[in-house]
C-alpha positions as CSV (number, residue, x, y, z in Angstrom):
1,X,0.0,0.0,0.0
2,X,3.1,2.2,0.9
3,X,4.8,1.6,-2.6
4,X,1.4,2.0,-4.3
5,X,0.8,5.6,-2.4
6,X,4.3,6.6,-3.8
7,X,3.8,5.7,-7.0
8,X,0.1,7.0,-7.5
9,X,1.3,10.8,-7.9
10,X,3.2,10.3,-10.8
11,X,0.7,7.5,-12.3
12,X,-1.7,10.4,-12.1
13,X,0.7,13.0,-13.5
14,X,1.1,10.8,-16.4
15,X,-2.5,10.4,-17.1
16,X,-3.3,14.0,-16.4
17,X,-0.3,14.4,-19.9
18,X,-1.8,12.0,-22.2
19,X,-5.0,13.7,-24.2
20,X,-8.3,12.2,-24.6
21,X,-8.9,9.7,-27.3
22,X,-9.6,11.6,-30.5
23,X,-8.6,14.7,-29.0
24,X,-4.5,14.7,-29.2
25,X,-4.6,13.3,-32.9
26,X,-7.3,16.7,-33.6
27,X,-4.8,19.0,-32.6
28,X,-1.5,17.1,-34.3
29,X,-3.5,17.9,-37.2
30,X,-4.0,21.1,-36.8
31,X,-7.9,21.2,-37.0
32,X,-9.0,22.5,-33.6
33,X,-7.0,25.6,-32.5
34,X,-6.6,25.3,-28.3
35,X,-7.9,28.4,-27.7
36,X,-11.3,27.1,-29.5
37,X,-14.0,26.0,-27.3
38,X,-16.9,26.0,-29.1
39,X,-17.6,25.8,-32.2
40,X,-20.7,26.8,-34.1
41,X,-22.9,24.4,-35.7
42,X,-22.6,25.6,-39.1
43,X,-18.5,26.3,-39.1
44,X,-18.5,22.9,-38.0
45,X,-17.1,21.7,-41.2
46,X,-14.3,24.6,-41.5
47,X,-12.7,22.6,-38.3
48,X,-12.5,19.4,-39.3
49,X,-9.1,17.7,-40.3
50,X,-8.4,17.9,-43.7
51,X,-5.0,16.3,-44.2
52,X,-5.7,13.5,-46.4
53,X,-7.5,15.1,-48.7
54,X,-5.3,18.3,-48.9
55,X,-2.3,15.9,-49.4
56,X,-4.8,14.0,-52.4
57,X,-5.7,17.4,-54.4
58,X,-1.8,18.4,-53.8
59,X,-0.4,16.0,-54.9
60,X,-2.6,15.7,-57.6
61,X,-2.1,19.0,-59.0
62,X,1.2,18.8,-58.7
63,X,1.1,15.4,-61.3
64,X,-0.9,18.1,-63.8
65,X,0.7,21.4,-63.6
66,X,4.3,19.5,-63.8
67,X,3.3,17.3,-66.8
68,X,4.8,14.3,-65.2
69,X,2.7,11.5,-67.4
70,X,3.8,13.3,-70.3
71,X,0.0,14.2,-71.3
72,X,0.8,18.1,-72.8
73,X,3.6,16.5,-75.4
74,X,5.2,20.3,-74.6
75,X,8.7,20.9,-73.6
76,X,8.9,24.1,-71.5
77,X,12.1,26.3,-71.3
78,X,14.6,26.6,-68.3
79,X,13.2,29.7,-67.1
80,X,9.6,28.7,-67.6
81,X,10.3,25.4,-65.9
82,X,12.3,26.7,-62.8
83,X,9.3,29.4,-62.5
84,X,6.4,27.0,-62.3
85,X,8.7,24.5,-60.1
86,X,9.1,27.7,-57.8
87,X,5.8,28.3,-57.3
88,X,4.5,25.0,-57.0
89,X,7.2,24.8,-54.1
90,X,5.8,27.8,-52.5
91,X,2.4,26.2,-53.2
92,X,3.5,23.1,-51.7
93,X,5.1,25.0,-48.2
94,X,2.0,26.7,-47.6
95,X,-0.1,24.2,-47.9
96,X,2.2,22.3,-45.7
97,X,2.2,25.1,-43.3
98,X,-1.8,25.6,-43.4
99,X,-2.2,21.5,-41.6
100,X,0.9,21.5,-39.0
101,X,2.1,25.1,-38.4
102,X,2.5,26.0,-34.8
103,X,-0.8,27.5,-33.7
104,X,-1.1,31.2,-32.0
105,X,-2.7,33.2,-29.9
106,X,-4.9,34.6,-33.3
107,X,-7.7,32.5,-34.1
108,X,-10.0,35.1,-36.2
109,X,-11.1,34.6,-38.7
110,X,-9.6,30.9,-38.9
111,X,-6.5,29.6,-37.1
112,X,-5.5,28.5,-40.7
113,X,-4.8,31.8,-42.1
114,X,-2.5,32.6,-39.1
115,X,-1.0,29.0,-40.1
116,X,-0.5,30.6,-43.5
117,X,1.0,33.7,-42.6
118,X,3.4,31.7,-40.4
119,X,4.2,29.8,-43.7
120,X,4.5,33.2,-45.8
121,X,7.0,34.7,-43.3
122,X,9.4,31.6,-43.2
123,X,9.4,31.9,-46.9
124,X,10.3,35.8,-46.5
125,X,13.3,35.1,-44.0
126,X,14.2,32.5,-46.4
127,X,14.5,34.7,-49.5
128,X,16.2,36.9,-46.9
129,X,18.9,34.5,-46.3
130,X,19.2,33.6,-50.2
131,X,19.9,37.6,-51.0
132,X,22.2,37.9,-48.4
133,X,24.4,35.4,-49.7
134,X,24.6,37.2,-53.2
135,X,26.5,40.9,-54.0
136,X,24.9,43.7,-54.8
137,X,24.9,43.4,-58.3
138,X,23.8,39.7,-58.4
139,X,20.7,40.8,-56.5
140,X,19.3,43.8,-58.5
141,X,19.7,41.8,-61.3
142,X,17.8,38.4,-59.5
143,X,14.9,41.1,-59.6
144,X,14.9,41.5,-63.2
145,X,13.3,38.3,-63.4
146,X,10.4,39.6,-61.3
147,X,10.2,43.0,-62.9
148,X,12.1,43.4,-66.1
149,X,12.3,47.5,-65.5
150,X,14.4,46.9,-62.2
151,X,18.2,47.0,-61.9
152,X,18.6,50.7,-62.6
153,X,19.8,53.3,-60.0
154,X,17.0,55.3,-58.1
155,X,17.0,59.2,-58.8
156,X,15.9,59.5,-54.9
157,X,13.4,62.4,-54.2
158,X,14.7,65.0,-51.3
159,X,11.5,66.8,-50.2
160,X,13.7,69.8,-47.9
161,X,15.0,70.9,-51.3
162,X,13.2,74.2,-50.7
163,X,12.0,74.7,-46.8
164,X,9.8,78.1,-47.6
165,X,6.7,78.3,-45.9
166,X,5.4,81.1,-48.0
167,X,6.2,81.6,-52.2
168,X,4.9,84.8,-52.9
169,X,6.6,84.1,-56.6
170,X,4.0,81.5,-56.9
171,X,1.1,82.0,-59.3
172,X,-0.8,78.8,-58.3
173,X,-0.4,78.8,-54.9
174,X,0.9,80.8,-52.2
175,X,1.9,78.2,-49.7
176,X,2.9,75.9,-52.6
177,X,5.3,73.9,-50.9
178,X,3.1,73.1,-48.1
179,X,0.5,72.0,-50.5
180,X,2.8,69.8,-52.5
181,X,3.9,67.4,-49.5
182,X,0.1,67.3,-48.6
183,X,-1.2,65.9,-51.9
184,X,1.7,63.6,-51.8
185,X,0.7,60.3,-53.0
186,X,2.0,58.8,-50.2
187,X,0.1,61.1,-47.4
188,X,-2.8,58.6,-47.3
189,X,-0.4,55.6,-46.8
190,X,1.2,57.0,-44.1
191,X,-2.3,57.6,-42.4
192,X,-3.5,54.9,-42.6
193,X,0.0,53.0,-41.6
194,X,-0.4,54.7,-38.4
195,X,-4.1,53.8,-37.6
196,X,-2.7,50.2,-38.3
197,X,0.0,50.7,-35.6
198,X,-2.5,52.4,-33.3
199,X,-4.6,48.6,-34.1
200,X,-1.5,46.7,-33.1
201,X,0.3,48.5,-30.2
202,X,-2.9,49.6,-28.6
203,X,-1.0,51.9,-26.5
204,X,-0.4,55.6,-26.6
205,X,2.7,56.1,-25.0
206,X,4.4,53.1,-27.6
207,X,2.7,54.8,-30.4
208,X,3.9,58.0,-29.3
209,X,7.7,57.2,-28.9
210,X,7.2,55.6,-32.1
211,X,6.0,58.6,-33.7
212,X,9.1,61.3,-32.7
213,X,11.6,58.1,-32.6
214,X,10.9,57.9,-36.5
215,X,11.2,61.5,-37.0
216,X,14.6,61.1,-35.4
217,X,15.9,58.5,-37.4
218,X,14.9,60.6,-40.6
219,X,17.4,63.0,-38.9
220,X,20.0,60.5,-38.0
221,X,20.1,58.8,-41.2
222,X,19.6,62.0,-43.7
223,X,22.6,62.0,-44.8
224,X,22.6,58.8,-46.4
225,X,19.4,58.7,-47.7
226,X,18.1,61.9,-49.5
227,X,14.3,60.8,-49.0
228,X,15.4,61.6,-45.1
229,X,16.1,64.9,-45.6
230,X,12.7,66.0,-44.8
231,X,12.1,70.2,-43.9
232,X,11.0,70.7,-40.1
233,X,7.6,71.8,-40.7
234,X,6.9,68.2,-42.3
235,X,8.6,66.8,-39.9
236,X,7.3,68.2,-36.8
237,X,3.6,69.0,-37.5
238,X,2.6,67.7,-41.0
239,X,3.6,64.4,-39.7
240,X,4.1,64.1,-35.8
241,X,0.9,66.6,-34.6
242,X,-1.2,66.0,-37.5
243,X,-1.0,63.2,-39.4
244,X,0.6,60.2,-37.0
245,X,-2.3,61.4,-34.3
246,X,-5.1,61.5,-36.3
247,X,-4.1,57.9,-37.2
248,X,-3.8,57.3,-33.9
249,X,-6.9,58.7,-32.9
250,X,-8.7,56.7,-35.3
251,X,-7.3,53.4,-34.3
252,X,-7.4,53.8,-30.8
253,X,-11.6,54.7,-31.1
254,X,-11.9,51.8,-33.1
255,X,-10.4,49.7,-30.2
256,X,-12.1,51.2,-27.6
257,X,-15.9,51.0,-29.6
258,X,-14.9,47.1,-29.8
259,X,-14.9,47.0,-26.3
260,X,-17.6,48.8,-25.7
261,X,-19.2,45.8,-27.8
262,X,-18.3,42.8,-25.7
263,X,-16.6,39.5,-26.0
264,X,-19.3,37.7,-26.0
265,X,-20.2,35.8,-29.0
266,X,-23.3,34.1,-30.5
267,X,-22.9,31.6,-33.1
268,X,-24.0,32.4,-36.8
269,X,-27.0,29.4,-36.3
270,X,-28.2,31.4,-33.3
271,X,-28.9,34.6,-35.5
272,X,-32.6,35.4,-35.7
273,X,-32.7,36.7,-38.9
274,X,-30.5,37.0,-42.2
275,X,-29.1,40.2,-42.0
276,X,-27.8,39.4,-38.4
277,X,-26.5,36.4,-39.8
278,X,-24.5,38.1,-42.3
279,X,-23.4,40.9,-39.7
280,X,-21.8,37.8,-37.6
281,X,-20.3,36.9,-40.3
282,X,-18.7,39.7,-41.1
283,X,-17.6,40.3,-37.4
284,X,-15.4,36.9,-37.4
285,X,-12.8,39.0,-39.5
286,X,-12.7,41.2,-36.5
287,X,-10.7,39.9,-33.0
288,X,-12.3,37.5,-30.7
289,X,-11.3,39.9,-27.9
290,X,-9.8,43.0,-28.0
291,X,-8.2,44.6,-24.9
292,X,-6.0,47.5,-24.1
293,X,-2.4,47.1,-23.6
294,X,-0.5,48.0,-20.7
295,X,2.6,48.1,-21.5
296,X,3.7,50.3,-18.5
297,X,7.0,51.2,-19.5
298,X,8.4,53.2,-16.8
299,X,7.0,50.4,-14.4
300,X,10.6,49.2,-14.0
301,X,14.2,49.3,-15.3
302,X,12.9,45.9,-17.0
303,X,10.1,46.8,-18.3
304,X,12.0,49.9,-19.8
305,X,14.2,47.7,-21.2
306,X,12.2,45.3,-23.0
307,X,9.7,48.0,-24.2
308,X,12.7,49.8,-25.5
309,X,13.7,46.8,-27.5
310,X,10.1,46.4,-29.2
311,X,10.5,49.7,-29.7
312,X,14.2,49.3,-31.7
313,X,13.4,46.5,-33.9
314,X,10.0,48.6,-34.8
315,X,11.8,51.2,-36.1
316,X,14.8,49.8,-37.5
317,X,11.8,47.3,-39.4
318,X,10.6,50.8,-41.2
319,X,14.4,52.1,-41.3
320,X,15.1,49.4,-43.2
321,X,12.6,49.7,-46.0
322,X,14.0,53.0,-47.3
323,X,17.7,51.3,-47.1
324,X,16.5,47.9,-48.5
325,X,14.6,50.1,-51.9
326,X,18.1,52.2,-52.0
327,X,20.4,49.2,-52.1
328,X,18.1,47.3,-54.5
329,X,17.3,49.9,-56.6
330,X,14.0,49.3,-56.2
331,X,11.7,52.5,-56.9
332,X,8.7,53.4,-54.4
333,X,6.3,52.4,-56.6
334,X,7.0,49.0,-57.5
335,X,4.8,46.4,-56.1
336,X,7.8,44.8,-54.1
337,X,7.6,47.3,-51.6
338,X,3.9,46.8,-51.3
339,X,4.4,43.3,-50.5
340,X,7.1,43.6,-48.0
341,X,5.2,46.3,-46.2
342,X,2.1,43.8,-46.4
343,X,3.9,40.8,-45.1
344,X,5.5,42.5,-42.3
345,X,2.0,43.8,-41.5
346,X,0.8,40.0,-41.1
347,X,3.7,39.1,-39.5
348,X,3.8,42.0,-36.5
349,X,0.0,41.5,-35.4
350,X,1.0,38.2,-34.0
351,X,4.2,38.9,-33.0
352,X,3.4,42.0,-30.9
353,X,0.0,40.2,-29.6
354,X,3.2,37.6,-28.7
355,X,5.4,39.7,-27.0
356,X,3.1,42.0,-24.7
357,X,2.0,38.3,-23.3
358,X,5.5,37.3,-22.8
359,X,6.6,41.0,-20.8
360,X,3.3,40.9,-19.0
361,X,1.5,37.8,-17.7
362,X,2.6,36.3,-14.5
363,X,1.5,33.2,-12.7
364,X,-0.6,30.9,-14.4
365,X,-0.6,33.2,-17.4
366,X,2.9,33.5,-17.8
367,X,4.9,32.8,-21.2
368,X,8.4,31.6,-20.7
369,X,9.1,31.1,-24.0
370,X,9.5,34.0,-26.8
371,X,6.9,33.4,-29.6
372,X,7.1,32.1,-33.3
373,X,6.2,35.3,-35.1
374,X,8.6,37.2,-33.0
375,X,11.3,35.3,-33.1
376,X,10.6,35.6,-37.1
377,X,10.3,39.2,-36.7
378,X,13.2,39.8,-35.3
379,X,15.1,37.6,-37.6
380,X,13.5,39.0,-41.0
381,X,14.8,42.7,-39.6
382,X,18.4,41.6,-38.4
383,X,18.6,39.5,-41.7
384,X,17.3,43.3,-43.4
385,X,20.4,45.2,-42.1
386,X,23.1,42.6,-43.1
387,X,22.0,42.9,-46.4
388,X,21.7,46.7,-46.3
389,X,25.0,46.6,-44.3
390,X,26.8,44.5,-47.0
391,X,25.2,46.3,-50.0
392,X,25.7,49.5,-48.9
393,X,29.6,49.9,-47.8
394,X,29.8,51.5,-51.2
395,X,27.2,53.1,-51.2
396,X,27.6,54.9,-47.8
397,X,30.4,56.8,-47.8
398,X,29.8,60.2,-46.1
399,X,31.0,60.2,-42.7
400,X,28.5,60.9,-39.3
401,X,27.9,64.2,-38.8
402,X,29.4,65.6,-35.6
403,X,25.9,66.3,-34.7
404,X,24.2,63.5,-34.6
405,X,27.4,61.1,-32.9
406,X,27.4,63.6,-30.2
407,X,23.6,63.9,-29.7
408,X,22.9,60.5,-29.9
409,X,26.0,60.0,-27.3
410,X,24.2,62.1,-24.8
411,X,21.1,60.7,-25.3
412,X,22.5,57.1,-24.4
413,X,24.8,58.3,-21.7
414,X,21.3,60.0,-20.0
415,X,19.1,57.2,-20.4
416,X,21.6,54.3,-18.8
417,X,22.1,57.2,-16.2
């Protein structure tokens, strides 16, 4: 009876670690996020394991598309071939990554889609790892065979050419200068870039050190990049007073009128009529349940520290864009930059969502490990700056103003202070 009473507390530990039947093998495949409860009658079949017949139709249209029966009697060229056998591999990973990627704390509007960005971000840091291991001139011309009208030197735009408030000399417009950064294609971008951070860091103080520690690095950086060199006026209130806080403003109501709404959900079956239906429908592309965070950064010298680092690697993410166009000769307007900015998007909900639970929750809630889509954050932007650091030693050439060394030497000798 002794020897049994020892025993029993690990006998019941081990049966407390091995899942129900059924249950274990629904979450190895990837059907059935954790986090998921319940789920409503008429999703029911959106949760259900799919593996066979993914693997089936996969592997199925992989026999077609690649020809390998010989049934087109068509010889494709080189180029063509190692094209289609690119993206049926990037077909294949995804699809890979949709069944048995690591699940999240996101599970709106499926847990498959965050199982797909997870897959599109791997990719990213991959092609990452390919560029850095080419020069400079190997990899503007490996984007030729995206876009044929790449590979040719930027003619970068300086916007503090002329600084003047007032152009009496103008017939158009008095305050032309003022009105030409305004209708600047790229005002509404910017915008709406910062009601997406206000989305993500949900927290004014972050989005507020963002804000001026942007503005500084356009300063810092100004003489290497002439898109930097920016005059004060658009600096300081076109873009910190005005437009960065109105997007702020606008992302932070729309947080706090989805609280306001609850986070308590009825299933799309339970909907009385049709046009409720549809509105539930639509609200599962919205979070489950949105909350405020608290980063409270001057809580402790910790805290400081690890909001600082978020902080960093935010900003030397959106550094990097400017360097990585510049050192690719890749021109603002090409869709490249659109898709960068688009997976980086993807990838920072998560990661953030990540890393405020791993700086925050203690106890029971605690998370002692760093997430995925941080950890892929973090690597995607260091992998950034090798390549800009490689491309660009002969590029960048002008040495630090005294300016900025000093000033930025004071400002790190006051903070660790």
């Amino acid at each position: 009876e002794a020897r049994r009473a020892r025993l029993l507390p690990s006998a019941e530990k081990k049966k407390r670690r091995m899942p129900r039947k059924g249950k274990g093998r629904r979450e190895m495949a990837g059907s059935r996020h954790p986090l998921i409860e319940a789920v409503d009658p008429l999703a029911e079949i959106f949760y259900r394991p799919r593996t066979v017949t993914v693997m089936t139709v996969g592997l199925c249209l992989l026999a077609w598309f690649s020809d390998a029966f010989g049934l087109y009697g068509t010889k494709l060229s080189a180029e063509n071939g190692v094209k289609r056998g690119l993206w049926a591999l990037i077909g294949t990973f995804l699809a890979y990554s949709a069944l048995y990627a690591p699940h999240t704390f996101m599970i709106r509007p499926h847990p498959i889609v965050w199982r797909i960005v997870h897959g599109v971000t791997i990719l990213y840091m991959l092609f990452l790892v390919l560029v850095l291991f080419l020069d400079a001139d190997q990899a503007r011309h490996a984007f030729k065979y995206l876009y044929p009208d790449l590979g040719v030197a930027l003619d970068e735009r300086a916007y503090g050419n002329d600084c003047r408030v007032f152009t009496p000399e103008n017939t158009s417009s008095r305050f032309a200068n003022i009105m030409d950064t305004v209708l600047d294609e790229f005002v509404l971008a910017h915008l709406l870039g910062w009601v997406a951070k206000a989305l993500i860091f949900r927290d004014w103080k972050i989005l507020l050190f963002l804000s001026i520690g942007f503005e500084l690095m356009e300063l810092t950086f100004a003489h290497m990049l002439p898109n930097f060199n920016e005059c004060w006026w658009d600096s300081w209130i076109l873009d910190v007073l005005l437009c960065n806080n109105i997007g702020m403003l606008i992302g932070l109501f729309a947080i706090q009128r989805r609280e306001k709404y609850g986070n308590e959900w009825v299933g799309v079956s339970s909907q009385p009529t049709i046009l409720l239906k549809a509105k539930r429908l639509f609200l599962q592309f919205t979070p489950e349940t949105v909350e405020r965070y608290e980063w409270k950064m001057m809580s402790s010298p910790k805290r400081f520290i690890q909001c600082m680092t978020l902080a960093a690697a935010c900003l030397a993410c959106e550094v990097n864009a400017f360097f990585m166009k510049f050192v690719l000769w890749i021109p603002p307007r090409n869709m490249l930059n659109t898709y960068r900015l688009f997976v980086f998007f993807l990838m920072v909900i998560p990661a953030v969502n990540e890393y405020y639970y791993f700086v925050t929750k203690t106890g029971k809630e605690q998370v002692n490990k760093l997430g995925v889509f941080t950890w892929i954050f973090l690597s995607c932007t260091f992998l950034e700056f090798l390549i800009i650091f490689k491309f660009g030693r002969e590029l960048f050439r002008e040495p630090w103003p005294p300016l900025v060394k000093w000033s930025w030497m004071a400002a790190g000798a006051s903070t660790t202070v």
